[in-house]
N, C-alpha and C positions, 0 to 999 in steps of 0.2 A: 548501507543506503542512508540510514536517520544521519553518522556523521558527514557525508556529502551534502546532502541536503542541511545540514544546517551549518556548512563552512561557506555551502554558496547565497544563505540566505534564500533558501528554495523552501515550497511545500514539498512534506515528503511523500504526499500522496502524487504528487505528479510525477517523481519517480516509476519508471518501469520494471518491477520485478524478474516480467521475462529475460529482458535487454541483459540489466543488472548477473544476473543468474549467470548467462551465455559472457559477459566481460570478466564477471569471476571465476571460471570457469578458466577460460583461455589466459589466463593471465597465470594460474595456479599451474595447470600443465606447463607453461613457455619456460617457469622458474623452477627449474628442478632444486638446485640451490641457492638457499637464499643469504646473501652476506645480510646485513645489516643496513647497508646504502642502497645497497639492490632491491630491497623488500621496500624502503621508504618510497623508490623512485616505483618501484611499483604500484604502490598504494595513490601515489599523484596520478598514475598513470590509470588506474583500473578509476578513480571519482572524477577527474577529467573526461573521460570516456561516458561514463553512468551517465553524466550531466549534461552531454553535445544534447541529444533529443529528451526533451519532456514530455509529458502525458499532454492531451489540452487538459485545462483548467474543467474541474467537476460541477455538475449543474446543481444549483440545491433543491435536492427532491426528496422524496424518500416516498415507497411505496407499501401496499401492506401486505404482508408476507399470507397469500394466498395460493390454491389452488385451484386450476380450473374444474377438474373433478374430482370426485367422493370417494376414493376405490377403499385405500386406507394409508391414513396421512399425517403427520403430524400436525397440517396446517387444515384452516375450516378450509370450504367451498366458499371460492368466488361470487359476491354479491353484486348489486348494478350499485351499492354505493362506494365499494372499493373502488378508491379512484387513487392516482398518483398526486401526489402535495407538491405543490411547488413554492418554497418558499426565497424570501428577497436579501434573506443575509443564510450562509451556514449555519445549518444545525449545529447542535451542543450536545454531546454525549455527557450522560452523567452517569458518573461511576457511584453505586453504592458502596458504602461502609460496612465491611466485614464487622457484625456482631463479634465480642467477646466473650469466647467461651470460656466457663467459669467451671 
């Protein structure tokens, strides 16, 4: 899916996984054997496919990972200040830095 999406210059969160899944799928069973030419024109054929329908485009939100109720939860209970964020560019994930063990 990441190499489709970045031969077509796509997000690759607007890829569809399920679609994805069902085009790889039927493409693996259709090739029992695969030459070499056969597998290439496959491979055009299964990321042409992938790419016809995209996701829409994701809204920038992000919400806070709550419960409505208390039973037993990993997450707290739902407060009146949890609200949903909407923000005017994408978030930014930030990945921390694996400490080195010594």
């Amino acid at each position: 899916m990441r190499e489709a999406a970045d031969q077509a210059g796509k997000d690759p969160d607007r890829l569809s996984f399920m679609r994805s899944l069902r085009v790889i799928r039927r493409q693996v069973t259709d090739q029992a054997g695969f030459s070499p030419s056969r597998l290439r024109n496959a491979l055009a054929a299964t990321s042409t496919e992938i790419l016809e329908r995209l996701n829409p485009p994701r809204r920038n939100r992000s919400s806070p990972r709550v419960v409505k109720r208390v039973h037993v939860h990993a997450y707290r209970a739902k407060r009146p200040s949890d609200t949903t964020m909407e923000y005017l560019t994408p978030r930014r994930g930030r990945i921390a830095r694996r400490r080195q063990s010594m």
